[in-house]
C-alpha positions as CSV (number, residue, x, y, z in Angstrom):
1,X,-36.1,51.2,21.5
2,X,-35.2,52.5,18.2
3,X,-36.2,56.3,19.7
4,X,-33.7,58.0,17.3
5,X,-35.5,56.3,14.4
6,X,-39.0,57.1,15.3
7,X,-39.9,58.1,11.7
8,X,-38.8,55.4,10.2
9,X,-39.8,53.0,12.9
10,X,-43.5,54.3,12.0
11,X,-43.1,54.0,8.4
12,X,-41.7,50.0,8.8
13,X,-44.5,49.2,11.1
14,X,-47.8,50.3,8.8
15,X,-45.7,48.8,5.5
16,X,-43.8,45.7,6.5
17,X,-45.8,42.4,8.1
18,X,-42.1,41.4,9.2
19,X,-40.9,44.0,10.6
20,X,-44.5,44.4,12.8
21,X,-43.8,40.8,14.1
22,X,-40.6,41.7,15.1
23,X,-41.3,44.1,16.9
24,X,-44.2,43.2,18.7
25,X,-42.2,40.0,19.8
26,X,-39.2,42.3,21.0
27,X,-41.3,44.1,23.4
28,X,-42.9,41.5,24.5
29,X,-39.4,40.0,25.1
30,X,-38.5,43.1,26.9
31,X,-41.2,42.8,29.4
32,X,-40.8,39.2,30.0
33,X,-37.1,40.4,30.6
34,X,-38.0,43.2,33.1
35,X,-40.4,41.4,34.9
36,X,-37.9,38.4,36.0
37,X,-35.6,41.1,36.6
38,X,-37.9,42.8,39.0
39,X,-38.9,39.6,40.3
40,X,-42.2,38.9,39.0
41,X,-41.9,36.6,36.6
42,X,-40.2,33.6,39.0
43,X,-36.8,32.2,36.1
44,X,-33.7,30.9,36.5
45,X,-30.7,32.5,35.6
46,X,-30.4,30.5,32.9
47,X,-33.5,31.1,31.1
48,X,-33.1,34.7,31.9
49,X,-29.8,34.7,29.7
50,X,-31.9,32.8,27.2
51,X,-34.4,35.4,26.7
52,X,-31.6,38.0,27.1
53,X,-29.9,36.8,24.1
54,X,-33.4,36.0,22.2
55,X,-34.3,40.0,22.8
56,X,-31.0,40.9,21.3
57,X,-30.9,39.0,18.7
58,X,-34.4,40.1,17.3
59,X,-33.2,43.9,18.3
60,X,-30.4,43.1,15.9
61,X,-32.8,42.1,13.1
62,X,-35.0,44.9,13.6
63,X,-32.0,47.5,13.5
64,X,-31.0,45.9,9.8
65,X,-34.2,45.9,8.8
66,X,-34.2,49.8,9.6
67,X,-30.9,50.1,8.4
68,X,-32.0,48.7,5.1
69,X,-35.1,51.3,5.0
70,X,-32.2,54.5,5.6
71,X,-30.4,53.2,2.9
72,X,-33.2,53.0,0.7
73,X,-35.5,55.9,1.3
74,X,-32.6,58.7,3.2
């Protein structure tokens, strides 16, 4: 996630509380989300889509939180 921003992802994570809570939440979204998909975690379909749209929406709050650093500091 964020690979292209690795720099700035660094930066964010040692100076903002938020931003460290968001992300630790994202991946732990993400494995939640590959682990039903890989059939280990037993979900329906619709709590899959749940924690689908959950994952994005906190990727999409990270990303403007970066964004908002570029504009900033670049």
């Amino acid at each position: 996630m964020f690979e292209y921003d690795n720099e700035i992802v660094e930066s964010l994570l040692s100076e903002n509380k938020d931003f460290e809570r968001l992300y630790a939440k994202h991946s732990q979204l993400k494995q939640r989300v590959d682990q039903a998909n890989a059939g280990v975690e037993a979900i329906d379909d619709i709590s899959l889509e749940q924690l689908k749209k959950e994952k994005l929406l906190v990727k999409d709050r990270l990303a403007s939180l970066i964004e908002g650093y570029r504009r900033v500091h670049v």
